[in-house]
N, C-alpha and C positions, 0 to 999 in steps of 0.2 A: 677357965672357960665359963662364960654366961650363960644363965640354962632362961628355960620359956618354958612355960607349966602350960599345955592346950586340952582342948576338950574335942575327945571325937565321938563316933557311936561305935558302936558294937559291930558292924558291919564292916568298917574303915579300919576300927581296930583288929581287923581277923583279916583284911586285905594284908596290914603292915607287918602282924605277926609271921602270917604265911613266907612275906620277901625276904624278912629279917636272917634265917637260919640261925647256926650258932654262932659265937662267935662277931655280930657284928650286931650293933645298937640300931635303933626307931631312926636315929640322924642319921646312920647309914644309910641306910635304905631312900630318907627322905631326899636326903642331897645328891643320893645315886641317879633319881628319878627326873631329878628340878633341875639338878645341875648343870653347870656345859655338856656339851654333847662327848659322847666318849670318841677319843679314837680308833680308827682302826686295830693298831695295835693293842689298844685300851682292853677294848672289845674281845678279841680273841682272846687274851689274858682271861680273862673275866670267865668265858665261854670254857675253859682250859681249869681254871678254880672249881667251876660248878660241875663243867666232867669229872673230874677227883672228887669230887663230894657224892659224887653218884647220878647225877642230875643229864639229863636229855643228848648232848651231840657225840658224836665219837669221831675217834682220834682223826680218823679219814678227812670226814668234814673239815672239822679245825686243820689239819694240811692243806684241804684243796683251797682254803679261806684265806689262810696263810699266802698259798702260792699265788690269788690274784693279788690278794695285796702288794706282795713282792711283785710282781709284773708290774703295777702301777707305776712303778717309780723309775720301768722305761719307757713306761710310755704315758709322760706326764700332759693332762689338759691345759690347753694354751687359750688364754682368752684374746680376742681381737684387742689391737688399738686403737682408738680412737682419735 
């Protein structure tokens, strides 16, 4: 893989380190950020990783998040035709 040598400050570099945790590289974080948008399920995973690691939603949430999601897909949005 091709790496890119950049320069940031002190301030940006204490934003990246913060996102980084263990376990995952400055490109993690960068690509996580910039990237395509996550998906739903993307998202819960992710929210589901960071509750294990000790970090902010609990279990409940992630269920209730979970359970719209699951609805969505009976009651899918329909766009008009044209």
């Amino acid at each position: 893989m091709a790496v890119k040598t950049i320069t940031i400050d002190i301030e940006a570099y204490g934003l990246l380190a913060r996102r980084k945790g263990d376990g995952r590289s400055f490109s993690d974080v960068i690509k996580e950020h910039f990237g395509r948008p996550l998906t739903a399920g993307e998202l819960t995973a992710r929210m589901r990783r960071d509750r294990e690691a000790g970090r902010r939603m609990s279990d409940d949430a992630l269920d209730a998040i979970d359970g719209v999601i699951r609805a969505r897909t009976d009651d899918l949005v329909r766009y008009p035709s044209l």
